[in-house]
C-alpha positions as CSV (number, residue, x, y, z in Angstrom):
1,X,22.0,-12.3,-19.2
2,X,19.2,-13.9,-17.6
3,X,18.8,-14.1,-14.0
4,X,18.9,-17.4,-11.9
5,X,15.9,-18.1,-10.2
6,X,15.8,-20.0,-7.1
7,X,14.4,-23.1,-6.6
8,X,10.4,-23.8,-5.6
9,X,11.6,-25.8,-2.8
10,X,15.2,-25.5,-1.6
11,X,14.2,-26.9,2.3
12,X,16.0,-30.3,1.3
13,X,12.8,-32.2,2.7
14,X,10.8,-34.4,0.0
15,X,7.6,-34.9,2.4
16,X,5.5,-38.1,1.9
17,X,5.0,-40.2,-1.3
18,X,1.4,-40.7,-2.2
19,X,1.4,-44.3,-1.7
20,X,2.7,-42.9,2.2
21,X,-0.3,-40.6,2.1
22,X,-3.0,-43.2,1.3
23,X,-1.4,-45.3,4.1
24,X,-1.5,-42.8,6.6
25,X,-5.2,-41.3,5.5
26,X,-6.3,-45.3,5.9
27,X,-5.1,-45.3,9.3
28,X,-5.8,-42.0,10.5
29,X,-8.2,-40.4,8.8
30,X,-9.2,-37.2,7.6
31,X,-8.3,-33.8,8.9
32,X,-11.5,-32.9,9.9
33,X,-13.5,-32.0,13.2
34,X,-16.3,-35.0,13.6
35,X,-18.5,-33.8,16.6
36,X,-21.8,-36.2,17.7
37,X,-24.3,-35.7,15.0
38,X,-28.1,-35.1,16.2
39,X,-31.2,-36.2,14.6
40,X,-32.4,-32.9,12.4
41,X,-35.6,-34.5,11.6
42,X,-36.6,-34.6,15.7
43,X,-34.8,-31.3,16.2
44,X,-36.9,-29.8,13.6
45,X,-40.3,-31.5,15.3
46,X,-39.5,-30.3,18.3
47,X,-38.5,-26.9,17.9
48,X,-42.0,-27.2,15.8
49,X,-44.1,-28.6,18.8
50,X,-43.2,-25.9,21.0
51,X,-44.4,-22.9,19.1
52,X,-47.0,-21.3,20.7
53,X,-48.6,-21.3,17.1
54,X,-49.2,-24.8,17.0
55,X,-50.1,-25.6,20.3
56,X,-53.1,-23.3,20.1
57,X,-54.0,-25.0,16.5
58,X,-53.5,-28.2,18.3
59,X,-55.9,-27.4,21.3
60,X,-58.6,-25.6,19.0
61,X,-58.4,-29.0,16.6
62,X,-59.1,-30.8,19.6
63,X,-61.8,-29.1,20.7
64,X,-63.5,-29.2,16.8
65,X,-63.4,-32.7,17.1
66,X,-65.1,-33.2,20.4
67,X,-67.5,-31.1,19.9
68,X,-68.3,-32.6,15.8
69,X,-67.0,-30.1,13.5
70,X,-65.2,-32.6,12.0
71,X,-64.3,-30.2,9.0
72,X,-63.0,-27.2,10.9
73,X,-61.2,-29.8,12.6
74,X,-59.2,-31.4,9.8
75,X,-58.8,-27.6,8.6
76,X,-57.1,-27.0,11.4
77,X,-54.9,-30.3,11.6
78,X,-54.0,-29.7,7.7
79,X,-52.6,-26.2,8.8
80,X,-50.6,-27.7,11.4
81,X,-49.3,-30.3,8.9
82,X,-48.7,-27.4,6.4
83,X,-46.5,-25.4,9.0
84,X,-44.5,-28.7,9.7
85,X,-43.7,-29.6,6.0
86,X,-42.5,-26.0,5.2
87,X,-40.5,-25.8,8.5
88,X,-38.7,-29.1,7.3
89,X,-38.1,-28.2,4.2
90,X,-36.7,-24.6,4.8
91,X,-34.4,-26.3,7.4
92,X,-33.6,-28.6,5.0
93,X,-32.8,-26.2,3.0
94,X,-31.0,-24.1,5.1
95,X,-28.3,-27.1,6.0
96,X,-27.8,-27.8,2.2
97,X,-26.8,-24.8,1.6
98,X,-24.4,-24.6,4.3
99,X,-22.9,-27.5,3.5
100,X,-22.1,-26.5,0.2
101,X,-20.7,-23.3,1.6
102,X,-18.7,-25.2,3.7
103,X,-17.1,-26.4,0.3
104,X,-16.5,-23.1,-1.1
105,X,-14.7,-21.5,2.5
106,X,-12.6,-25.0,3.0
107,X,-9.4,-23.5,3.7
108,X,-6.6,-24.8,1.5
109,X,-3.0,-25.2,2.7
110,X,0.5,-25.7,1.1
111,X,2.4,-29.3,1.5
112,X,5.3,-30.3,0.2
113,X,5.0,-33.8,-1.7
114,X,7.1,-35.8,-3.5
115,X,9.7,-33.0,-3.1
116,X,7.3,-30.7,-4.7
117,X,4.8,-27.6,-3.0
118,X,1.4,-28.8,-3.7
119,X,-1.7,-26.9,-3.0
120,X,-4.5,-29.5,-0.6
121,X,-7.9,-28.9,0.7
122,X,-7.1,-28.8,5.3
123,X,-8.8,-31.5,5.3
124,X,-6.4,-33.8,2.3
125,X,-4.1,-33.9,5.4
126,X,-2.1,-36.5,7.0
127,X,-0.2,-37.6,9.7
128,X,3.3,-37.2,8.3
129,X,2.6,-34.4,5.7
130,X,5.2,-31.6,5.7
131,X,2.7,-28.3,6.0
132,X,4.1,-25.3,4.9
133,X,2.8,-22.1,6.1
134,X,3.3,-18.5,6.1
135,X,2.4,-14.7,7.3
136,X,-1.7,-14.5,7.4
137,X,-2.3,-18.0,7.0
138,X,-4.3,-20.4,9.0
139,X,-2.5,-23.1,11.1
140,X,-4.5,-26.5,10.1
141,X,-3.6,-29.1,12.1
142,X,-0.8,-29.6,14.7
143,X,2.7,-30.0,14.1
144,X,6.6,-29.7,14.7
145,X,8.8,-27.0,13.1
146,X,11.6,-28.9,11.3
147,X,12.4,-25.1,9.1
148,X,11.5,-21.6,10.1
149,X,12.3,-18.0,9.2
150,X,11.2,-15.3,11.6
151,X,8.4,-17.0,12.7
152,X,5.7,-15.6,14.9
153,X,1.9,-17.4,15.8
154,X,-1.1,-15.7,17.0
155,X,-2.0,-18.4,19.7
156,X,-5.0,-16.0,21.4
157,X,-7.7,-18.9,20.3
158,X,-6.4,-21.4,22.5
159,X,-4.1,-19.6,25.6
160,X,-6.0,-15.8,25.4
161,X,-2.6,-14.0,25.1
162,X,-3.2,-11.2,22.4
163,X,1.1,-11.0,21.7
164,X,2.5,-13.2,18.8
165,X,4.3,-16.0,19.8
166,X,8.1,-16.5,18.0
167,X,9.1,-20.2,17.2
168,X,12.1,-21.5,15.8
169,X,13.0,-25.8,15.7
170,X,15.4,-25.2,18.1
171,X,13.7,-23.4,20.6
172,X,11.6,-25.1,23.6
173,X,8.8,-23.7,21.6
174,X,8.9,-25.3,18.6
175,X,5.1,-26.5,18.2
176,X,2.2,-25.1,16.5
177,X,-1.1,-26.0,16.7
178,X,-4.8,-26.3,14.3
179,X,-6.9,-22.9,14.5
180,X,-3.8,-20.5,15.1
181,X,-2.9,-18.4,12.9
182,X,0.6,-17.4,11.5
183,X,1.8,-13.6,12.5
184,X,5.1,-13.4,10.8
185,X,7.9,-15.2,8.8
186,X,7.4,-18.4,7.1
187,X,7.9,-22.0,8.7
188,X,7.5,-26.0,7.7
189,X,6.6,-28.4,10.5
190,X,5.6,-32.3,10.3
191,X,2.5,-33.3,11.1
192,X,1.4,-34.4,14.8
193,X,-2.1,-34.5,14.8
194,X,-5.1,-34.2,12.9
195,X,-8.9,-33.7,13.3
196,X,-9.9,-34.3,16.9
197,X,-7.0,-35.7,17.9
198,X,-5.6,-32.0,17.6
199,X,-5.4,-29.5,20.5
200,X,-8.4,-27.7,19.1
201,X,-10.4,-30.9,18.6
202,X,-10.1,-32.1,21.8
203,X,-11.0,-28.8,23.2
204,X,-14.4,-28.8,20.6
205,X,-15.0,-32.0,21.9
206,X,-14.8,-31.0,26.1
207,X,-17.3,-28.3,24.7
208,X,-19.8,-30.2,22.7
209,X,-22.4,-29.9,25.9
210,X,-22.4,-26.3,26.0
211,X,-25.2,-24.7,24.4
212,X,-25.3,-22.2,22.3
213,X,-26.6,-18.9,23.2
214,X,-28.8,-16.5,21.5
215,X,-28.0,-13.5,19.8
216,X,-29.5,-10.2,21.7
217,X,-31.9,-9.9,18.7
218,X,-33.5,-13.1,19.4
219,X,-33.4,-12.6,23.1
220,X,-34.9,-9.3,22.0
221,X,-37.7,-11.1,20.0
222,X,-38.4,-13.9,22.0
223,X,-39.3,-11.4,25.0
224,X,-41.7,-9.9,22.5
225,X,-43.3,-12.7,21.8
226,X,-43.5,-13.9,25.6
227,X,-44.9,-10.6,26.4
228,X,-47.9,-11.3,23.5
229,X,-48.7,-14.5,24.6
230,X,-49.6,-13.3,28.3
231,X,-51.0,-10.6,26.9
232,X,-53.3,-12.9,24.6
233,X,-54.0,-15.6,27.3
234,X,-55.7,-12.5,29.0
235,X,-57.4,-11.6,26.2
236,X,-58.3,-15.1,25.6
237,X,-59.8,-15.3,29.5
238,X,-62.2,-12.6,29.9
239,X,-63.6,-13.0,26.1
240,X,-64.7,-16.8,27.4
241,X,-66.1,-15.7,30.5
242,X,-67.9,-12.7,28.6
243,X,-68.9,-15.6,25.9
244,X,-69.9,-17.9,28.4
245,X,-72.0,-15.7,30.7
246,X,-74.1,-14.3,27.4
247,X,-74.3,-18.0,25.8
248,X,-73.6,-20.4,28.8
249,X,-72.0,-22.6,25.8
250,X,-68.8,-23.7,26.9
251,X,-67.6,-24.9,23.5
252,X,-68.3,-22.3,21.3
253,X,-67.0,-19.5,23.9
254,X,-63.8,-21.4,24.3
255,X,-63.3,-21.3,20.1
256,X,-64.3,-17.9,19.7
257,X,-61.4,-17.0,22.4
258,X,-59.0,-19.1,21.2
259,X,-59.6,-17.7,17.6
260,X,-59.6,-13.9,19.0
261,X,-56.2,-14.9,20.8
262,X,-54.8,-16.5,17.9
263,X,-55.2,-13.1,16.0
264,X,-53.5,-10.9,18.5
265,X,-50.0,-13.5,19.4
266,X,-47.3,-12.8,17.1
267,X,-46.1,-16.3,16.7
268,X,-45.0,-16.1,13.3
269,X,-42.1,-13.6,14.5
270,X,-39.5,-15.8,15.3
271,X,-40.5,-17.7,11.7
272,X,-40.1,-14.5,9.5
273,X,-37.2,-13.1,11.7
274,X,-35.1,-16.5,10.4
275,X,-36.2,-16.3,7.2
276,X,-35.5,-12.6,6.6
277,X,-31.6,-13.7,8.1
278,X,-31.7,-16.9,5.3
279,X,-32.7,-14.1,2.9
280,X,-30.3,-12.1,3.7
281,X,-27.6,-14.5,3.5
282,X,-28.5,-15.8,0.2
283,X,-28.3,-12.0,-1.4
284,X,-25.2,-11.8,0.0
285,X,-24.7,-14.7,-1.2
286,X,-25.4,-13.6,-4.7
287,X,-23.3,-10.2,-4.0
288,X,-20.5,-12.7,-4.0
289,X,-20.3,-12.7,-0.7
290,X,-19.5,-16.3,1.3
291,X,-21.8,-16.2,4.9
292,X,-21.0,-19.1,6.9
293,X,-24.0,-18.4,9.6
294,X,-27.2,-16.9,9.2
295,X,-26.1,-15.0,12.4
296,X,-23.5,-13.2,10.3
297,X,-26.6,-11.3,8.7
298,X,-27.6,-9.6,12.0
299,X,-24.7,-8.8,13.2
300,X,-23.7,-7.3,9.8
301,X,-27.4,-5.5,10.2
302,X,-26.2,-3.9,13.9
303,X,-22.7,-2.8,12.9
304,X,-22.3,0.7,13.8
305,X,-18.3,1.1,13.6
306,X,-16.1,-1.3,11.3
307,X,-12.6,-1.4,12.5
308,X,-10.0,-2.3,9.5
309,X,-6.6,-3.0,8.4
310,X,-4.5,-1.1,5.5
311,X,-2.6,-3.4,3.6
312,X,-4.5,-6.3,2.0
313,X,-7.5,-4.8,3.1
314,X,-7.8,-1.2,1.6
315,X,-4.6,-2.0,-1.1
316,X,-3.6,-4.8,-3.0
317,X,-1.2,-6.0,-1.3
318,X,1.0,-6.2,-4.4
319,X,4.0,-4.5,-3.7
320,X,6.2,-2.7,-6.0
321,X,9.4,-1.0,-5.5
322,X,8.1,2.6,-6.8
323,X,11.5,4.5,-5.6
324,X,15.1,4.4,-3.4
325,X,16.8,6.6,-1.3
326,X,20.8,6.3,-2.1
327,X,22.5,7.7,1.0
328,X,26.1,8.6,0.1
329,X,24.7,11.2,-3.3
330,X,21.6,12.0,-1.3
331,X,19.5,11.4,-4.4
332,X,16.1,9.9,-4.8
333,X,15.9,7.3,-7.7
334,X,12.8,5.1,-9.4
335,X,13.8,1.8,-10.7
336,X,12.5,3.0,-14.3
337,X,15.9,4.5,-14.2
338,X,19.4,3.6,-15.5
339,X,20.9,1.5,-12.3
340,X,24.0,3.4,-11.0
341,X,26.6,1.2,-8.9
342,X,25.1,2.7,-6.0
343,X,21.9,2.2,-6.8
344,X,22.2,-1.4,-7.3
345,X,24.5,-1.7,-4.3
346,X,21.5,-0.8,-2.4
347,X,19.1,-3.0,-3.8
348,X,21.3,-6.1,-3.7
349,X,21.8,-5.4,0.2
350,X,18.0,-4.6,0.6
351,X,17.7,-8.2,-0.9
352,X,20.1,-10.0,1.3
353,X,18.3,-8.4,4.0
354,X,15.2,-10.6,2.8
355,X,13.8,-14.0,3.5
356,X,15.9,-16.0,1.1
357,X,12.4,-17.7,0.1
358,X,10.2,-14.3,0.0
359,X,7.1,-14.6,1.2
360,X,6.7,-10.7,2.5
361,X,5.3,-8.5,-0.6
362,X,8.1,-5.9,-0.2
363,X,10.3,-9.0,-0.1
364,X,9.0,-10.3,-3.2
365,X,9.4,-7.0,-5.0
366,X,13.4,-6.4,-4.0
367,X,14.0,-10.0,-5.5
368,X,12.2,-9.2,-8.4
369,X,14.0,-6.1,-8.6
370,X,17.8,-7.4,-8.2
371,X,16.8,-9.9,-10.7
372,X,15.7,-6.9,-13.1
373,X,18.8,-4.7,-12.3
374,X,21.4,-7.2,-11.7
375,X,23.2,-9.7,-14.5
376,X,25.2,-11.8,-12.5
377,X,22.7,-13.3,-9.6
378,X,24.7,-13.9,-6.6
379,X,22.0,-15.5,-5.0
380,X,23.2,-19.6,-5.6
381,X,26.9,-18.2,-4.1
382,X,26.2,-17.5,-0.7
383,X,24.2,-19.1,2.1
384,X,23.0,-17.9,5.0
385,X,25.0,-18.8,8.3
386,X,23.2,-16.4,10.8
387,X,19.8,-14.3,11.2
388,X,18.4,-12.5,13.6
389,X,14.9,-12.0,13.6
390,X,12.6,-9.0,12.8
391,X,12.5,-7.5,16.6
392,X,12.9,-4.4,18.4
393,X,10.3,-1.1,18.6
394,X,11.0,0.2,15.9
395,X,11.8,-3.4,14.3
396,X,14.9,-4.4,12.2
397,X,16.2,-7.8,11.5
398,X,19.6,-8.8,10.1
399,X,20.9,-11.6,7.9
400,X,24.9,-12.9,7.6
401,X,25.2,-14.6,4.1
402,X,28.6,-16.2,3.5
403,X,30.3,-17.5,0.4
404,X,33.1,-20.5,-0.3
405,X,35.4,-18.2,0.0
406,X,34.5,-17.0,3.5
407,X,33.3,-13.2,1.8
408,X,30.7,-12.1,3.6
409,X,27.4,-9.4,3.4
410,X,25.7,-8.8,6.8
411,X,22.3,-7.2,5.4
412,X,20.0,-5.2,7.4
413,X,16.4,-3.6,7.0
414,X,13.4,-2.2,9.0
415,X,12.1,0.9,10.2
416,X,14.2,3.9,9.2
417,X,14.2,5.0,12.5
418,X,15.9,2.0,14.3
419,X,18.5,1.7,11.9
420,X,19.2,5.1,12.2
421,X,19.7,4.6,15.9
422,X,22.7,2.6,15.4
423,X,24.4,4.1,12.5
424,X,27.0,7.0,12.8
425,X,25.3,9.7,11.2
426,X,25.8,13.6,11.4
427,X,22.8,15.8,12.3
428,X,22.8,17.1,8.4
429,X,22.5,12.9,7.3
430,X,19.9,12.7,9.7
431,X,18.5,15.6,9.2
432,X,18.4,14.4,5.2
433,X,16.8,11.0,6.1
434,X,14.2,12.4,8.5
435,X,12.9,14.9,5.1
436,X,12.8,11.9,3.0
437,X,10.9,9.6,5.1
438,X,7.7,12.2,5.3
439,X,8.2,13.4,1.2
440,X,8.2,9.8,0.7
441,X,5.3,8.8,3.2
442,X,3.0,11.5,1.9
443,X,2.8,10.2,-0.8
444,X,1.6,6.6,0.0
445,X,4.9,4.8,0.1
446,X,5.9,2.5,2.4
447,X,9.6,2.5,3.1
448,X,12.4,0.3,4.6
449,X,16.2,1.4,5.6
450,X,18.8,-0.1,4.3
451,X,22.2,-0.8,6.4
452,X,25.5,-2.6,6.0
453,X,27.8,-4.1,8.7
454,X,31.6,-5.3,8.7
455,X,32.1,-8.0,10.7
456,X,35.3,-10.7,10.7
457,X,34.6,-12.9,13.9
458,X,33.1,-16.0,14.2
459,X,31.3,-15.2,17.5
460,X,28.4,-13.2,16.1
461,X,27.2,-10.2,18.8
462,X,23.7,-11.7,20.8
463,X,22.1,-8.6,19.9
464,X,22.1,-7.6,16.2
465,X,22.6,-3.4,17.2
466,X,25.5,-4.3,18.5
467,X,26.8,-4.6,14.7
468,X,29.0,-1.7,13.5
469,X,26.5,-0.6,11.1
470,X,26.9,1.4,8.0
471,X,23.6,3.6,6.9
472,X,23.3,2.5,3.1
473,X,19.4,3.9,2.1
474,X,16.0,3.6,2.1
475,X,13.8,1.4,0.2
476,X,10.0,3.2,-0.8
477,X,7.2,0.5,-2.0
478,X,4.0,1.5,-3.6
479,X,0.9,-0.6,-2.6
480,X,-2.2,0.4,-4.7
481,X,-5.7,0.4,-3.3
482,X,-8.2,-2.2,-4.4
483,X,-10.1,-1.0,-7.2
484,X,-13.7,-1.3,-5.6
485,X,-12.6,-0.1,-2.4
486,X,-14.1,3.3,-3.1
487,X,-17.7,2.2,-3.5
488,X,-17.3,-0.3,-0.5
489,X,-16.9,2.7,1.4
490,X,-19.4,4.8,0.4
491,X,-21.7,1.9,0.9
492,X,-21.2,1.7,4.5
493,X,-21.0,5.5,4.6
494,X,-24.6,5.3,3.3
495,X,-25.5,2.9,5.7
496,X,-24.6,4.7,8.6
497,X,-22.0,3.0,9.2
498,X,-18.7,4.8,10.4
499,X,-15.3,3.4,9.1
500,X,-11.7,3.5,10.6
501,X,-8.3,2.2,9.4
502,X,-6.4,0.6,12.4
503,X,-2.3,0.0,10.9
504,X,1.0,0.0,12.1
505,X,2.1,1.5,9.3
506,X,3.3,5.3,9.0
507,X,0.3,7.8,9.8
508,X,1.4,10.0,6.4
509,X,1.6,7.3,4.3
510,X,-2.0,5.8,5.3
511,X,-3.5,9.2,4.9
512,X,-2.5,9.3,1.9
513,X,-4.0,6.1,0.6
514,X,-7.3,7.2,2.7
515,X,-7.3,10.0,0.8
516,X,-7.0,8.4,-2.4
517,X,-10.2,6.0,-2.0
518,X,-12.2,9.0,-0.5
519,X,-11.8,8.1,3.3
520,X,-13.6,10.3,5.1
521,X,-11.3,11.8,8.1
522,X,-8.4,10.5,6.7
523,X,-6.6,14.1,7.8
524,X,-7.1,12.8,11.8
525,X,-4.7,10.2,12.7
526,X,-3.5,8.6,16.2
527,X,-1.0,6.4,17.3
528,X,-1.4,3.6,19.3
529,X,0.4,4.5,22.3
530,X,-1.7,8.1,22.3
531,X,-5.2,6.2,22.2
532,X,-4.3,4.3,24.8
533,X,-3.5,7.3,26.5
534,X,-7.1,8.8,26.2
535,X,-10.3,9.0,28.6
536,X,-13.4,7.3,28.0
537,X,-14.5,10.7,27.1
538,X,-11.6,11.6,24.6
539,X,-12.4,8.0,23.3
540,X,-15.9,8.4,22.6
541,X,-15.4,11.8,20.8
542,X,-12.8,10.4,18.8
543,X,-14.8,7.9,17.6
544,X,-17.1,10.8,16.5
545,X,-14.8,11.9,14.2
């Protein structure tokens, strides 16, 4: 018997027809960020102008001219003209091709439509749209939450505070904003405000008179430079009054300076320093590789240390359920496996435990899976009358389903460790648990417990541990690392540059996976809590290793 599958969208909201969308796009607008636009042709002139370069050519034209070289003169002046049309061009250049990058990185966001999920460019939204959004993504524009499921927002871009923000529709909090991005849990929210009219906007536009700063590579250059030019205009001083005392011709020792001081300034620097960055970013470019600012380039260039996540990063990100740990035989099962009752007792709870819309990996894979192993789908039967949200250190979270009948299943999963906190196990069961967490975790697998709770009232307890919980199992998922990740690696090893995995997941199970891809130190692992811990000594020779 096939499964049932749940519906694409079961959020009873229908969002905006598209006539409603052209209507509100004709009186609002795009979603985009309009800032005041500057003239690039006079940017470009300027910028031009006040290279030490042409200002020499200028004042060595000049003096051709007064003095009748009329043909070393327009030699010069030509030059000049040549310097200008290539700088123009290569600019012009330079924006094209950032505009059309700007194309290829425009974020694209979910909106439901006509009672369907539709895929949009950020900026196809509207005023009205219902944006759907989820673990990862980025926020694009600003909004109410009308539907949420443990949802959590990084917020550090606008308020600075590094800890994830929960929001729920029925909370105080129940806004979200354009440039944050989503931490946790899945939520839908009408749209507020788009473009500048958004927090961020308005913030981009109290801005716009700030200039920017330079990198310390042009600092770096541009004292270079300055230092060359005094160093030339001293040059260029005592060879005229050498000239001039052996010639007494004002004219001609003034030219002969100029064209000895000319030789030693290194004007053309700054000029091959950006186009070496444009270069750059074009073979990266070619590589595959999107580069929204030439600055990207150099800092790329000065990297010493790259910081990086596990999951998504180093793996897949495709989860599988690759085995499960049945509590009451003790055994350890793989879902290639005939199903015993207990086997798919476990997994039905696991998936009860889940986001009834999965948006999680591991969630993903324990739907799949109950739809695999089970023949009558429960799922359409029961809905869900109370949740509690993944918290706690080590987290859990907990779901009550409920039937017409009034039957119940109060689900949870997390960390083995917290759910073992609040279970009635002997020291043997624990004992038993503990030796299957690190077998499984050696081996790369990422796992969940499973527990099970009996509960009658209708006054649910305010803290979900206060449950009477039964420990069911443990759930193991396999997450394989990227194919190419292994030659990624070895190019920053031959670069110089030294790598390290930063994850919350368990040390033995991301050793495992750094072993895999050839990770070098993938045998020394730290927690968080114990770097935090260490000196600026003990830091510094960690980072060593």
């Amino acid at each position: 018997m096939t499964a049932n599958k749940l519906p694409q969208n079961n959020f009873n909201l229908n969002g905006l027809s598209r006539e409603q969308v052209f209507e509100s796009r004709k009186i609002n607008g795009q979603n985009k960020l309009e800032y005041k636009k500057e003239n690039v042709f006079l940017d470009v002139l300027k910028r031009i102008i006040k290279e030490p370069m042409v200002i020499l050519l200028l004042v060595a034209s000049c003096i051709y001219f007064v003095s009748g070289k009329t043909g070393d003169a327009i030699f010069l002046s030509s030059a000049i003209l040549l310097v200008s049309i290539i700088s123009l061009y290569q600019d012009s250049r330079s924006r094209n091709a950032l505009e059309k990058l700007k194309d290829l990185t425009q974020p694209k966001c979910k909106v439901i439509r006509d009672g369907k999920i539709t895929e949009i460019k950020s900026e196809e939204l509207v005023m009205g749209d219902s944006l759907m959004v989820e673990e990862g993504s980025s926020i694009n524009a600003d909004g109410i939450i009308v539907h949420s499921n443990d949802f959590s927002v990084d917020e550090s871009i606008l308020t600075g505070e590094s800890l994830a923000v929960y929001k729920d529709s029925e909370k105080e909090d129940h806004l979200i904003f354009k440039g944050t991005t989503v931490a946790s849990g899945l939520a839908i929210a009408t749209i507020t405000a788009i473009g500048n009219q958004t927090r961020l906007g308005k913030i981009g536009k109290s801005i716009e008179s700030i200039k920017e700063e330079k990198t310390p590579l042009e600092l770096q250059i541009n004292n270079f430079v300055k230092k060359m030019v005094i160093i030339g205009a001293f040059v260029f001083i005592i060879v005229w009054a050498i000239n001039y005392v052996h010639s007494y011709d004002i004219l001609d020792s003034l030219l002969k300076a100029l064209t000895l001081a000319m030789s030693i300034l290194p004007e053309e620097i700054p000029f091959a320093f950006t186009s070496y960055m444009a270069l750059g970013a074009w073979r990266l470019m070619k590589m595959g590789i999107v580069v929204k600012q030439m600055k990207t380039v150099e800092t790329l260039g000065s990297s010493t240390v790259i910081c990086t996540d596990k999951t998504g990063t180093i793996t897949e990100n495709k989860m599988s359920l690759a085995k499960f740990f049945i509590q009451s035989t003790n055994t350890i099962s793989i879902p290639e496996d005939p199903f015993t009752n207990e086997g798919k007792g476990l997994i039905r709870l696991a998936m009860f435990a889940s986001e009834p819309i999965p948006f999680d990996p591991m969630e993903v894979a324990l739907h799949a899976t109950y739809s695999k192993s089970i023949s009558e789908d429960e799922r359409p039967l029961y809905k869900m009358i109370h949740e509690y949200p993944l918290e706690g250190k080590p987290p859990m979270m907990t779901h009550v389903f409920e039937d017409r009948s009034g039957k119940r299943i109060i689900a949870a999963k997390g960390a083995p460790e917290a759910l073992m906190k609040i279970c009635s196990l002997t020291a043997q069961e624990k004992q038993n648990i503990e030796n299957t967490i690190t077998s499984l975790t050696i081996d790369g697998y990422r796992v969940l417990g499973v527990a099970e709770a009996k509960y009658t009232g209708n006054t649910f307890p305010q803290n979900q541990t206060e449950f009477p919980f039964n420990f069911k199992g443990i759930v193991a998922f396999y997450d394989p690392p990227k194919k190419n990740i292994q030659s990624v690696l070895e190019g920053f090893y031959k670069a110089g540059i030294t790598v390290k995995i930063v994850t919350g997941d368990y040390a033995a199970t991301t050793s495992s996976i750094a072993k895999q891809v050839g990770f070098k130190g993938y045998e020394t692992t730290i927690t968080g809590d114990e770097l935090m811990k260490l000196s600026d000594e003990e830091f510094k020779c960690f980072q060593k290793r």
